[in-house]
C-alpha positions in Angstrom: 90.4 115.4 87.5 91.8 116.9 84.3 91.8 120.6 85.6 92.7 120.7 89.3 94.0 124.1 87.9 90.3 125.5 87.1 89.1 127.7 90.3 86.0 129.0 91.4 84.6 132.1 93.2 84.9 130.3 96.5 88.8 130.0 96.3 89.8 132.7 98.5 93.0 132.5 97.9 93.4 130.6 94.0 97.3 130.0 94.1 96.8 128.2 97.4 93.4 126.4 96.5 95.4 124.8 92.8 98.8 123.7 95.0 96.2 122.5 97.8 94.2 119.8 95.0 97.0 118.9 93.1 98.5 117.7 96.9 95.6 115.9 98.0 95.3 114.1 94.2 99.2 113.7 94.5 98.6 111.8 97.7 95.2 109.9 96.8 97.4 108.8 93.8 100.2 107.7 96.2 98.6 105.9 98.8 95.7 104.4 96.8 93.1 106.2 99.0 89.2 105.9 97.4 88.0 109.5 97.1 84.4 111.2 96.7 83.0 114.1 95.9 79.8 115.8 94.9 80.6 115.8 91.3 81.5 111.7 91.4 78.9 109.5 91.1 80.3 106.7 93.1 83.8 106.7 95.2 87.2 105.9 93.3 90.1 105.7 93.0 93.0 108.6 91.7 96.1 107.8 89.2 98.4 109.7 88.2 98.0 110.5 84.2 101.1 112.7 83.0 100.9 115.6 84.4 97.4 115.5 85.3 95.0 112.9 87.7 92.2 110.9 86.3 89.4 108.3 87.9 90.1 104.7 88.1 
């Protein structure tokens, strides 16, 4: 999760997309909550790394 700032054709609206991640990471982070994705090759976990997220 190093660039939750990186956007891609789909993100209508970027701004909105970036502050949309960084909250849901923010919150995975927070609570502890396992996350997935497409790009993940198993579900995990999110910490907060200074300013930025990374895998557990």
């Amino acid at each position: 999760m190093p660039h939750p700032d990186w956007t891609v054709i789909w993100d209508t609206d970027p701004a909105q997309a970036i502050a949309t991640r960084r909250k849901i990471l923010d919150r995975a982070a927070t609570e502890g909550l396992s996350v997935t994705g497409i790009r993940l090759a198993a579900r995990d976990s999110i910490e907060r790394a200074d300013a930025d997220h990374a895998l557990r």
